[in-house]
C-alpha atoms as one frame of an Amber mdcrd trajectory, in Angstrom:
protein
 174.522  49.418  82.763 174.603  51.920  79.991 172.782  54.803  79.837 172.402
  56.656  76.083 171.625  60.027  75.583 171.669  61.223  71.542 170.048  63.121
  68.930 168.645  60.595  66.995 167.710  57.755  66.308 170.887  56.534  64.525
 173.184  58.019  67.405 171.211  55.939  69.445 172.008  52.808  67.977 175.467
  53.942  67.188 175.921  54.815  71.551 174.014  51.420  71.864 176.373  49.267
  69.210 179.210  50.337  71.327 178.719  49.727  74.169 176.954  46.535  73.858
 180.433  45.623  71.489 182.233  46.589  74.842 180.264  44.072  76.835 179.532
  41.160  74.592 181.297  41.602  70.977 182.075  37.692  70.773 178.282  36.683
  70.979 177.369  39.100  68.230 180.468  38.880  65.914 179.552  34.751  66.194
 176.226  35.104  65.362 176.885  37.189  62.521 178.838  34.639  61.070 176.128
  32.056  61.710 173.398  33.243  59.998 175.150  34.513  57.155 176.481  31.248
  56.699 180.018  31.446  56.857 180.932  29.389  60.434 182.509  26.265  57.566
 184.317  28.884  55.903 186.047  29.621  59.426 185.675  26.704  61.753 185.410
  23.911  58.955 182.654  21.485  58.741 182.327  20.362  62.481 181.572  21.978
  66.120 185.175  21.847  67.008 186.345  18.315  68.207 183.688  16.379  66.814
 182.907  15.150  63.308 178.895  16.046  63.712 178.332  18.339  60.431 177.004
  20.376  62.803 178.490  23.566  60.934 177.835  22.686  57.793 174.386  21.948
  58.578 174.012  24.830  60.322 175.015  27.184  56.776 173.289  25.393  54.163
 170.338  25.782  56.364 170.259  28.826  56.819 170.837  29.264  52.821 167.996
  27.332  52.621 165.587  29.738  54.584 167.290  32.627  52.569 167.601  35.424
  55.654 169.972  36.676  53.843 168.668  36.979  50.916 165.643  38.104  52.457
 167.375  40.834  53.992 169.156  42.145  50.758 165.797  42.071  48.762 163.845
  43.818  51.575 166.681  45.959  53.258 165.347  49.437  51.222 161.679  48.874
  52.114 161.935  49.344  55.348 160.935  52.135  57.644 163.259  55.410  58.126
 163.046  54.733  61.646 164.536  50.983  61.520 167.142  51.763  59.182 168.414
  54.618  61.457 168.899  52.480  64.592 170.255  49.765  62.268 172.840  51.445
  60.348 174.043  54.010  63.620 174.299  50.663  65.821 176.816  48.764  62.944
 178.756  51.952  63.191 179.294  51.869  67.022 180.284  48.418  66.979 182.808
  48.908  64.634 183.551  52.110  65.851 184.785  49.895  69.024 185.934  47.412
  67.247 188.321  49.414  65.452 189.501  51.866  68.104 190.075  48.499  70.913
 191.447  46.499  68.362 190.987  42.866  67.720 193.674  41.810  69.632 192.456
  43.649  72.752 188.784  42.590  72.840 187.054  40.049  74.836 189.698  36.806
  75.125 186.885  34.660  74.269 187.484  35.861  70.538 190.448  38.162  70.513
 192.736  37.784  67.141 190.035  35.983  65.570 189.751  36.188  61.634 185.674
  35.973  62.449 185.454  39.121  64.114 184.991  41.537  61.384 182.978  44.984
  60.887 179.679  44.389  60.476 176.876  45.677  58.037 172.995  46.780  58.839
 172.248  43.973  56.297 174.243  41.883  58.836 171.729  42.878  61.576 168.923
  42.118  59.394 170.158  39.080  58.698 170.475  38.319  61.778 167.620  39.745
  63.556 165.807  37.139  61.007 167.567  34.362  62.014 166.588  35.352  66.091
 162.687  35.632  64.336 163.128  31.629  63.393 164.606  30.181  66.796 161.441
  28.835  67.622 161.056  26.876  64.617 162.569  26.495  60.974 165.844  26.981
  62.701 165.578  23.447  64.635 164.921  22.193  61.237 168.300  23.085  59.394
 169.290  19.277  60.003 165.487  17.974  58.607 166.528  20.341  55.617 169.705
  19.252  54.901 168.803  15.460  54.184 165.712  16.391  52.658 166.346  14.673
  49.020 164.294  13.099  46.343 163.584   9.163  46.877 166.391   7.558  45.661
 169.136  10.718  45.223 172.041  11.608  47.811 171.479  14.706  49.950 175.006
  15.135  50.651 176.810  17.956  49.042 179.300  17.736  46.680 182.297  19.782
  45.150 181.208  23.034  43.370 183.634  22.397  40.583 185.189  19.615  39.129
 186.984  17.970  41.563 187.130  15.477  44.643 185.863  15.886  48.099 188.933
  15.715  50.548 188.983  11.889  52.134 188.318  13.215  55.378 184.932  14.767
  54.889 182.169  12.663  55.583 178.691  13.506  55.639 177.189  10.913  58.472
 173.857  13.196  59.311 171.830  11.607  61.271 168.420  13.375  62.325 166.828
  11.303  65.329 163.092  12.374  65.589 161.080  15.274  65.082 162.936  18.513
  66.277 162.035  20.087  69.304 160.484  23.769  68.861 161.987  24.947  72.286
 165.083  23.198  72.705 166.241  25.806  75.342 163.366  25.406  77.027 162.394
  29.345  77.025 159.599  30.123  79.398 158.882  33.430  81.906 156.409  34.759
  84.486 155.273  38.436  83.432 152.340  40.042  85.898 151.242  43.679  84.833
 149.281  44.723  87.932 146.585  47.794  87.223 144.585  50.440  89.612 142.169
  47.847  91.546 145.300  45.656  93.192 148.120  48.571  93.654 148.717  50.277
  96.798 149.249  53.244  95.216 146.193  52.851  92.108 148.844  52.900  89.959
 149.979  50.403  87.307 153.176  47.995  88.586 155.245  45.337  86.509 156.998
  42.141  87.659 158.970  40.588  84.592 161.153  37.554  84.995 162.363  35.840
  81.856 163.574  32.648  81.915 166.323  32.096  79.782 169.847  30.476  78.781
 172.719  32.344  81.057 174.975  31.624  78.113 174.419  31.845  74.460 173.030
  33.761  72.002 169.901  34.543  74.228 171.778  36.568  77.016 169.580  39.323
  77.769 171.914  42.916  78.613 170.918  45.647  80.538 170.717  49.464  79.045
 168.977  52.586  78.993 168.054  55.299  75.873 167.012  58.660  75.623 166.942
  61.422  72.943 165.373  64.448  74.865 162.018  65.345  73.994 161.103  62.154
  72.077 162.060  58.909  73.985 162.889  57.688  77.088 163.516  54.087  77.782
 165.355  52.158  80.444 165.266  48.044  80.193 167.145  45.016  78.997 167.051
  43.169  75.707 168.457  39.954  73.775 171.818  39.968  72.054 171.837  42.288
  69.300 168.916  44.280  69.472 169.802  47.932  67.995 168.757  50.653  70.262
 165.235  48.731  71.054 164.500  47.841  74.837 162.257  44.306  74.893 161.233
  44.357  78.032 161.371  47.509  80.005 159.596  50.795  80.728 158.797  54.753
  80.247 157.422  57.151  81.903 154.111  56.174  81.273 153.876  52.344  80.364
 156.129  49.076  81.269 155.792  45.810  79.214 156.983  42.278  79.652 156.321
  39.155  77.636 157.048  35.654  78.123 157.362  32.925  75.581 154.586  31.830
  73.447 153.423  28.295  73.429 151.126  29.356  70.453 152.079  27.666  66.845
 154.839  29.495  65.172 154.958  27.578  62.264 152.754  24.701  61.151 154.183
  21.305  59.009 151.977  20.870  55.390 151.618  16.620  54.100 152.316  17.715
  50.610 150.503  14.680  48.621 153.362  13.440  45.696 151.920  13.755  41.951
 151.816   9.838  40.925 153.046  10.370  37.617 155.875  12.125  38.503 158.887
   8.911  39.221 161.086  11.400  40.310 158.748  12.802  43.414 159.756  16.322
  43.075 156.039  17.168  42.253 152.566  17.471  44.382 149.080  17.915  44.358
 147.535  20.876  45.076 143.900  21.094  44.463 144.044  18.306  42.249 146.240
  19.888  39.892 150.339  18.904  39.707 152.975  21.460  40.493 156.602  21.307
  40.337 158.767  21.674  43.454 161.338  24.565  42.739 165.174  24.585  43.077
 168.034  26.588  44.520 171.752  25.358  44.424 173.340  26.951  47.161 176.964
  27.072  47.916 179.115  26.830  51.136 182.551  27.589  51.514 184.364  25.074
  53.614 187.979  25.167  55.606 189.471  21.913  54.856 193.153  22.376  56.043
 194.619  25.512  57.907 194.257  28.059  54.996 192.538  26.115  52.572 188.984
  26.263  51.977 186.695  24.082  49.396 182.929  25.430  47.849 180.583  22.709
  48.514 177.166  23.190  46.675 173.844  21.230  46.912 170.030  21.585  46.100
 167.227  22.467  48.203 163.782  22.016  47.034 160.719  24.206  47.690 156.795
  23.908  47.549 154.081  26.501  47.673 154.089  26.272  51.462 157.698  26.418
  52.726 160.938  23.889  52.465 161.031  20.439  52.418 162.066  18.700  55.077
 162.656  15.006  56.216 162.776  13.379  59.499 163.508   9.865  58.973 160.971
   7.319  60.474 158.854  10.119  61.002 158.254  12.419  58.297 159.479  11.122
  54.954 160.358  12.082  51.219 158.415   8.898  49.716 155.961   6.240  51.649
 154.705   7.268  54.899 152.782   4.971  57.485 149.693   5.062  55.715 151.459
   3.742  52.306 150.941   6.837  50.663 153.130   9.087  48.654 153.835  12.114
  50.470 156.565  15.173  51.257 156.721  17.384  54.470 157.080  21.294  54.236
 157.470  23.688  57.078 155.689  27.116  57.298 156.984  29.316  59.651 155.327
  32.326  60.239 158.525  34.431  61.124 159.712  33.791  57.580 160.219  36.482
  56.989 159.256  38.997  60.025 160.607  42.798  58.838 158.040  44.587  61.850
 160.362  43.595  64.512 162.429  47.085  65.377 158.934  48.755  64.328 157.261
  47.012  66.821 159.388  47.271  69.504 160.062  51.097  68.902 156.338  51.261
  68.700 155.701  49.964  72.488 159.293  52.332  74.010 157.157  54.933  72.515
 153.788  54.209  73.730 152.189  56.839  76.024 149.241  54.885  77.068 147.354
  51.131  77.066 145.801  52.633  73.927 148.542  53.114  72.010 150.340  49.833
  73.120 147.732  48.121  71.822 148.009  49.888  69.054 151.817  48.705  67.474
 150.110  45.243  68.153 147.341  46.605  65.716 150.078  47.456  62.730 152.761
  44.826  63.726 153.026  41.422  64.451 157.427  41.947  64.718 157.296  40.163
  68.819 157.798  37.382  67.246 157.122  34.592  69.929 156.132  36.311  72.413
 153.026  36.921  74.662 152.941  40.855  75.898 151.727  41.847  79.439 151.529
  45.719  79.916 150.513  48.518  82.586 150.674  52.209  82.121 150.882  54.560
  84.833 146.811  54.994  85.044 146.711  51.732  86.338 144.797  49.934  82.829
 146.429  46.325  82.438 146.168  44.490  78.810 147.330  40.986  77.199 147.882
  39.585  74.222 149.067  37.180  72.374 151.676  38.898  69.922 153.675  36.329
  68.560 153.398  35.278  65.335 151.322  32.596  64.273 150.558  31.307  60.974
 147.731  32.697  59.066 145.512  29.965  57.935 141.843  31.131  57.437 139.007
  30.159  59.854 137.706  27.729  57.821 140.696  25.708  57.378 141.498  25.829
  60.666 137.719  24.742  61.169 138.057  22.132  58.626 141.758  20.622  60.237
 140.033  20.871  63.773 137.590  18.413  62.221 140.045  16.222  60.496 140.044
  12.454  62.817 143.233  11.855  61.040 145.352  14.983  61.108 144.638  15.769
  64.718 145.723  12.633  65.680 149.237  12.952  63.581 149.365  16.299  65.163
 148.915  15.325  68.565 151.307  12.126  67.881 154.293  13.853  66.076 154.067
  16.688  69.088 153.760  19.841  66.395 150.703  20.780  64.064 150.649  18.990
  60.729 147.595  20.702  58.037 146.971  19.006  54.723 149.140  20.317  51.691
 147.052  19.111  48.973 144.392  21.886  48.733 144.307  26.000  48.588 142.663
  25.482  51.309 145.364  25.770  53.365 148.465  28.425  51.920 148.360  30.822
  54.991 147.985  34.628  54.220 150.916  36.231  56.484 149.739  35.167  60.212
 146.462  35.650  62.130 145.381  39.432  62.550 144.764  41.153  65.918 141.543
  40.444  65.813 141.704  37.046  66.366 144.308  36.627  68.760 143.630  36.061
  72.341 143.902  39.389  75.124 142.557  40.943  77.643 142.152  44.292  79.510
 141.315  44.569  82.905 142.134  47.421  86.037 143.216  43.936  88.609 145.438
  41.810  86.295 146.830  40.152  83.727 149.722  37.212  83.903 151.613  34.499
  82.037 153.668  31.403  82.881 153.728  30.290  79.216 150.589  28.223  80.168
 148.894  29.518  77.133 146.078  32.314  77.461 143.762  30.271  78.951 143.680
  31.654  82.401 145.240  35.017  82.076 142.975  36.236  84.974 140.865  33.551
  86.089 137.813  35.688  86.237 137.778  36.401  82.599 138.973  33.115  80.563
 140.467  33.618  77.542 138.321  31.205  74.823 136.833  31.155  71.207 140.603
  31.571  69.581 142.158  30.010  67.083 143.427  26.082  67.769 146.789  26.866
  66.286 147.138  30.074  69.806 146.750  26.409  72.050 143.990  25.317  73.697
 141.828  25.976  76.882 140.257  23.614  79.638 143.754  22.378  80.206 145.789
  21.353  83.326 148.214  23.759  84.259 151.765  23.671  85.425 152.958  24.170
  88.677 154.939  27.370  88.096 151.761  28.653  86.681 149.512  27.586  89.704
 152.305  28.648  92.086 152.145  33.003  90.182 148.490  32.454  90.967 148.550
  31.353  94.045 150.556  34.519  95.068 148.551  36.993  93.286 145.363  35.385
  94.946 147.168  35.511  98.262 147.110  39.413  97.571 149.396  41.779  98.396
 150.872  43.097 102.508 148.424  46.590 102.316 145.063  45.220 103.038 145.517
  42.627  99.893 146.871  45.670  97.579 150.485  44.998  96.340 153.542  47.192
  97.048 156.703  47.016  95.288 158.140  45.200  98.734 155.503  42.411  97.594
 156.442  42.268  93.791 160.254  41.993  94.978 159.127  39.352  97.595 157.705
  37.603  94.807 160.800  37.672  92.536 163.126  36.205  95.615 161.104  34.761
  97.892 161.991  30.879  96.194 158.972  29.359  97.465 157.700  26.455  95.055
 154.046  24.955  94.643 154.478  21.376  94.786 156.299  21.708  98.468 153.625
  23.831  99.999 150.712  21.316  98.613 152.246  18.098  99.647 155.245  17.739
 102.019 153.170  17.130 105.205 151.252  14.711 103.692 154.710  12.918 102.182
 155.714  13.410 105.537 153.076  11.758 107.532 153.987   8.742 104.805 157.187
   8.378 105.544 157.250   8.544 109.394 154.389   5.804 109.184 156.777   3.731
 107.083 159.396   3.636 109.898 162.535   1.405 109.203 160.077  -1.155 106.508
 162.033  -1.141 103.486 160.633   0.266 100.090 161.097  -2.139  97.433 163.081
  -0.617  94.497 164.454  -2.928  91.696 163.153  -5.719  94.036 165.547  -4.301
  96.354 164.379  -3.367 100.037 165.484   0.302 100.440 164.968   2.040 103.826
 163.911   5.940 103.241 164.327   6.712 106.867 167.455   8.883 105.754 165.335
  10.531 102.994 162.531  11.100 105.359 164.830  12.876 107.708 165.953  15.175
 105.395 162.451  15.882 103.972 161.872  16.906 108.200 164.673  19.306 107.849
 163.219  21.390 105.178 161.989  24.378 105.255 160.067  24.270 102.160 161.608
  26.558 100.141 164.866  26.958  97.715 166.988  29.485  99.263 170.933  28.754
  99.922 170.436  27.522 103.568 167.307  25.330 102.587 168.823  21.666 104.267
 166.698  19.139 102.474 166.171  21.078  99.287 167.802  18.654  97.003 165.985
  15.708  98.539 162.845  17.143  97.730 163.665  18.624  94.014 165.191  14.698
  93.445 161.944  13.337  95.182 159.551  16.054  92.369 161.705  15.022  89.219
 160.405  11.648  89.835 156.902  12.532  90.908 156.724  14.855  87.917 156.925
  11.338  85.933 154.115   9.334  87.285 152.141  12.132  89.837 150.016  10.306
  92.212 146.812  12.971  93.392 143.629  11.455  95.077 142.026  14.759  93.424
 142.588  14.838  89.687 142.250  17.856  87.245 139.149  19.807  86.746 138.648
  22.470  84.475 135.910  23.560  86.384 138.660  24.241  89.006 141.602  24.492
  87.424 143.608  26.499  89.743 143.285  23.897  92.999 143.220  20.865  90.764
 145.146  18.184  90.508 145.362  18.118  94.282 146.005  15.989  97.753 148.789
  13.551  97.373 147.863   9.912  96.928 150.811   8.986  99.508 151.035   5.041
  98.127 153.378   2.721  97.513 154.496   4.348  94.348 155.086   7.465  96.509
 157.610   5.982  98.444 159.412   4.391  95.897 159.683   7.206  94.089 161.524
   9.285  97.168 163.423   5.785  97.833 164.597   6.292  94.081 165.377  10.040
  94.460 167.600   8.805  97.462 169.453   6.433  95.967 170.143   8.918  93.209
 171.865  11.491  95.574 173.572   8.957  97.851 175.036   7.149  94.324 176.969
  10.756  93.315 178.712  10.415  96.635 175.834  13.165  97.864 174.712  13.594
 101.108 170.356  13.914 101.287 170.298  16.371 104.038 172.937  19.267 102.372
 171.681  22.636 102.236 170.846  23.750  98.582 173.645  26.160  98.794 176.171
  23.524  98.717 174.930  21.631  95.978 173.701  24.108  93.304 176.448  26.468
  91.723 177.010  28.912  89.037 180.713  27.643  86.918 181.454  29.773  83.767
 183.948  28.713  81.456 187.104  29.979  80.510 187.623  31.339  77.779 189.321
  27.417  75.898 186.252  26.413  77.617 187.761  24.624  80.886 185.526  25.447
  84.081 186.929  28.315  86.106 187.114  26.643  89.166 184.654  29.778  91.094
 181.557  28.528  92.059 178.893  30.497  93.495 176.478  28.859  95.661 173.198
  29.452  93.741 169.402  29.933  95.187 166.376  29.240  93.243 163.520  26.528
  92.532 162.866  24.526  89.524 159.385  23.675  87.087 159.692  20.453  88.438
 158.691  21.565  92.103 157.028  24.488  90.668 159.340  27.212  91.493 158.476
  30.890  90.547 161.756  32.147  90.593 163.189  29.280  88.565 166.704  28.353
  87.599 168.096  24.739  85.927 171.125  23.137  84.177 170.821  23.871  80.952
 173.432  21.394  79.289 171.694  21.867  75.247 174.114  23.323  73.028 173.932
  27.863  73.512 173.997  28.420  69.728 176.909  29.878  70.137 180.326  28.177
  68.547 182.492  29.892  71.652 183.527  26.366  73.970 181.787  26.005  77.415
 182.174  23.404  79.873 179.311  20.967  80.746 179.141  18.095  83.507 177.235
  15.399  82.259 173.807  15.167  83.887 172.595  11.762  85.676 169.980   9.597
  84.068 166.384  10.858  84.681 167.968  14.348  86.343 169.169  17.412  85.965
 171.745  16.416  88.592 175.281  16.250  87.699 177.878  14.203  90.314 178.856
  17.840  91.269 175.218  19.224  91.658 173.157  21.141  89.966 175.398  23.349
  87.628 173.001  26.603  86.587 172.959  27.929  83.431 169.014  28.737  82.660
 166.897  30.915  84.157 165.505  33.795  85.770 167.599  36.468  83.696 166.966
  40.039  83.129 164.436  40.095  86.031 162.736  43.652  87.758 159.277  44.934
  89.263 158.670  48.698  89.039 155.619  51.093  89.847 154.365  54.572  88.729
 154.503  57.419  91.354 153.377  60.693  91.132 156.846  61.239  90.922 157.589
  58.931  87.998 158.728  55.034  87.335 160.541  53.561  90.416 162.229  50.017
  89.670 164.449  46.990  91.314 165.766  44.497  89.653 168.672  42.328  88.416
 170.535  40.595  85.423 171.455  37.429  86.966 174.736  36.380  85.029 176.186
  40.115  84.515 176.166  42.394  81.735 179.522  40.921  79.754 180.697  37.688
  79.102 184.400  39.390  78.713 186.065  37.853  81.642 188.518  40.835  82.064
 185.108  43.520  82.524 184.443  44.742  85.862 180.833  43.766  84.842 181.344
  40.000  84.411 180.148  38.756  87.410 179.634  41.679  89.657 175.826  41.005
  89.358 176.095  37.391  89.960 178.294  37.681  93.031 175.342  39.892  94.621
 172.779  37.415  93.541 174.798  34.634  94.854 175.240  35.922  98.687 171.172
  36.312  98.411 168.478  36.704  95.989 167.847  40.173  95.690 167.294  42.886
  93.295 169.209  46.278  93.111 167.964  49.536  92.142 167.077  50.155  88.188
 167.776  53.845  87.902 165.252  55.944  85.794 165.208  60.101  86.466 168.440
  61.461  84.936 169.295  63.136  88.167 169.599  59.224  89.754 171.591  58.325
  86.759 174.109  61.298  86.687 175.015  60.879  90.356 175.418  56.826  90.040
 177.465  57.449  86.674 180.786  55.542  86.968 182.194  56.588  83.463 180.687
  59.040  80.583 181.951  58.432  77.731 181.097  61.140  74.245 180.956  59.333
  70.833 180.120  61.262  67.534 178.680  58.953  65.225 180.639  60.393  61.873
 183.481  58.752  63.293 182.339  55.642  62.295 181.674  57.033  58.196
């Protein structure tokens, strides 16, 4: 884990460049190339081995958005400050870059023709692309086969000439995109003076996200004497700026957003324009506008082709078309209409302000006060504490900013809320002024909290930060309230209601229990009842696919278990098989109140469909050639890939629950593509689980995970980055993390005070930042 020390700010992100170029410099050098549009150009048309567009997609997208462009126009109006970091941290990259050598760098990309020096505008560039990953970006296919009625949305040659006979353009978009494809989610508790030990503020942050990727977290620590002090982890990327970390005097955390990021607009066509490439808007036509963008495309080793198309443009974002869903022409209702996305990220310059803002914030006060200027978290919720023990929430991501009144007036609407709650995303009317969005909804509006107990998050919106102060009278488009919540959410309450070990106050020892302990919500509410089921059911048979099943063997295992998800847990994958199915069809005798929202749904309904449901889960395990009763250990595993991609052949026996059981400490296979272009390996997953014939193969997660506390002798923290700190498969740091994690969940010591540091130092290492002029 690095530690920085420099004058500046652009030494800092010049010490922080390197060194994350030392750990990671394929995952950056990729991504560079993605969102500038260039992965054809290197890697043809296709995700290698298939014939799925996927790259071209992928570039004309992202021309489409125009991050880049963005980034160019924009690049000299921002701050002093984010310039600095931006500009020192493209030095230190290719400061290492050029002094290792291309050849000598990670073998993941070593030799590559992609792995080039980088720019600040690169950063930008991509730092905007990051902004849109919870939104436009799932949308580059809807973009790319958005067309006028009647025209061809494929691209063609940029010059006279032919397409080469190979190239196809079979784009098929199947449904409305999903806004979280990677499923990112987190628990964050920031505890304050009433419920500390010491009556001092503690943390607990545990992201959950991909172990591979472009949304690795990576571990470092910054300092220039006198003015900043930071120690932390961050995603991919991120020049100097911890995201979730702490200083002397306040740590943060956030956890993903299920707030709207963007919002969908039913532009209404103009029906006297045949061509359809005009709308409505108050009444009034206006013409869609045009860019022709261009793509450079490797057709044959060493020869490359410029495709070009058109994208088309309203008032209120891109158009976009989902076949059967969301058309360019007649929709369900037989009228005329187009579909443009909004995304409030587009573009989102506060982002290193922000973040710099909260590494330098000396108080609650003026934490909440970057969220005052900025709105650069993106899609994030913040939880915070500062060392006086004064806790606060919020909302920070960024939302678009329709007015109260249209949001009033779309609440209202019979017909858009049902489209809305049907197509699974939030679709406004784009026929009136009513609704173009001014930037996104101000502080003011957006739901938080401040409190001396608590404040917490399990992406269950801000309903029930602390349940003794509900969150309400927001804005629809931050989610709604009076709502069920999940069982990872019920399970982070249950354990701050249980208190902490001194007289209910929490210790560190109880934050870290939290963190490791593996204990999971649905287990502790319902086995003995299952149980009591199942012995009553004896050797009858449980009718599945009018087959009579015996679940003795199931119930057996279900006796063994200990009820939680640690590597010894016999029974463990009975159970999480048992809760996938249960999650589908959950059978309570007590069902959700909001009046109690925390204890409800509750008491299994232990029926018929019960035990078919465990008979299914059975049959599932015993089908992969699985035994019911194995100890989680032996079935759950962390694989990486090497470097063509093939599995390595190490696996680690892996602890950890699962949303489905309602794990805290949660880990998953993850089997969605990483964003990343770099091969892994995958085992396919068996219908209706995220079981493979192998197990459960983890790859999503708890990641960059620690709990800290103020002392009167400053910040003391634990914690742990789950998958390592490089992805370089030659680094001492590639799995040294992992292999700890893997013998038993635990955390390690986060080291703040520069005496701690200097005497765990393995290496120092002196840069001087006019090397890289």
């Amino acid at each position: 884990m690095p530690y920085v020390k420099a004058d500046n700010l652009e030494g800092l992100g010049y010490g922080v460049g390197y060194s994350f170029a030392n750990d990671n410099i394929c995952i950056l050098a990729d991504q560079i190339i993605k969102f500038n549009s260039q992965r054809s150009r290197f890697f043809g048309p296709h995700t290698p081995g298939s014939d799925d567009n996927a790259n071209l997609i992928n570039d004309f997208g992202f021309l489409t958005l125009g991050i880049r462009d963005n980034a160019e126009q924009n690049y000299a109006q921002l701050s002093e400050p984010t310039r600095a970091l931006l500009e020192g941290y493209a030095q230190g990259y290719n400061e290492y870059l050029a002094t290792t050598g291309v050849n000598n760098i990670d073998p993941g990309c070593a030799g590559q023709p992609w792995v080039q020096s980088i720019s600040a505008l690169d950063l930008l560039t991509y730092a905007q692309g990051v902004a849109l990953l919870p939104g436009a970006s799932n949308f580059v296919g809807a973009m790319f086969i958005a067309a006028p009625p009647g025209q061809d949305f494929a691209p063609g040659p940029a010059s006279a000439g032919q397409l080469p006979e190979n190239m196809k353009f079979d784009v098929q978009v199947n449904g409305i995109p999903d806004a979280n494809p990677t499923e990112e989610g987190s628990n964050g508790w920031a505890l304050g003076s009433d419920l500390t030990a010491s009556g001092q503020g503690m943390l607990l942050a545990n992201p959950h996200f991909p172990h591979t990727g472009n949304q690795r977290f990576w571990q470092f620590g910054t300092e220039i004497p006198g003015q900043l002090k930071v120690v932390g982890g961050s995603l991919s990327g991120m020049p100097g700026i911890v995201n979730i970390g702490f200083n002397k005097d306040v740590a943060w955390t956030h956890t993903f957003s299920t707030a709207d990021h963007f919002i969908l607009h039913r532009l209404s066509l103009d029906p006297e324009n045949p061509e359809g490439t005009s709308y409505l808007l108050d009444g009034e036509p206006v013409d869609m506008t045009t860019k022709t963008l261009q793509v450079e495309v490797a057709v044959a080793p060493g020869v490359t082709t410029m495709l070009e198309k058109t994208s088309y443009y309203s008032e209120f974002g891109p158009v976009i078309v989902v076949p059967g869903a969301l058309p360019w022409g007649t929709d369900f209702t037989g009228s005329k209409v187009a579909f443009a996305i909004n995304d409030a990220n587009l573009p989102n310059f506060d982002v290193f302000d922000h973040w710099l803002g909260l590494n330098r914030a000396r108080n609650i006060e003026e934490y909440k006060a970057v969220f005052k200027a900025r709105t650069g978290i993106v899609f994030n919720n913040a939880m915070a504490t500062d060392k006086d023990g004064k806790v606060f929430y919020i909302d920070g991501s960024s939302v678009p900013g329709l007015s109260p009144e249209a949001v009033q007036a779309w609440s209202r609407d019979v017909f858009y809320q049902s489209f809305s709650q049907e197509a699974g995303l939030t679709i406004v009317p784009g026929n009136s002024s009513l609704y173009l969005t001014q930037g996104t909804i101000e502080y003011e509006r957006a739901p938080k909290l401040e409190r001396t107990d608590f404040v917490q998050n399990s992406n269950n919106s801000y309903w029930l930060t602390n349940p003794a102060e509900p969150i309400t009278d927001v804005p629809l488009l931050y989610g709604t309230t009076n709502t069920q919540q999940s069982l990872r959410s019920r399970m982070g309450q249950k354990m701050l209601a249980e208190g902490g070990s001194d007289n209910g106050l929490f210790t560190l020892a109880d934050l870290r229990d939290a963190l490791t302990n593996n204990r999971n919500y649905l287990g502790e509410a319902i086995l003995d009842s299952l149980l009591t089921a199942c012995t009553a059911r004896g050797d009858e048979g449980v009718l599945v696919d009018e087959q009579s099943v015996s679940i003795a063997p199931a119930c057996d295992a279900l006796a063994m278990w200990d009820g939680r998800m640690n590597l010894g847990s016999a029974g463990a994958m009975m159970f999480r098989e048992f809760a996938t199915e249960f999650n589908n069809d959950p059978q309570w005798r007590v069902p959700f109140s909001p009046q109690d929202p925390l204890n409800t749904p509750r008491d299994l309904d232990a029926n018929d469909k019960v035990l078919q449901q465990l008979a299914t889960a059975m049959l599932r395990i015993q089908d992969a050639g699985l035994a019911v009763d194995v100890t989680l250990g032996e079935v759950q595993f962390v694989e990486r890939s090497l470097p063509d991609g093939s599995p390595s052949g190490v696996r680690l026996p892996w602890a950890g629950a699962n949303n489905v059981e309602g794990g805290f400490n949660v880990f998953r296979s993850n089997m969605a593509n990483d964003g990343l272009i770099l091969p892994r390996h995958t085992y396919p997953q068996l219908p209706g689980s995220q079981m493979s014939e192998q197990g459960y193969h983890i790859t999503y997660g708890s990641s960059w995970k620690f709990v800290m506390e103020f002392t009167e002798q400053g910040p003391e923290a634990e914690g742990i980055l789950t998958y390592s700190q490089s992805r370089n498969l030659l680094s001492d740091h590639y799995s040294d993390q992992t292999e700890l994690y893997s013998q038993q969940p635990q955390l390690r010591p986060i080291y703040y005070h520069n005496e701690d540091i200097q005497a765990n130092s393995i290496k120092t290492l002196e840069l001087n930042s006019s090397q890289g002029d």
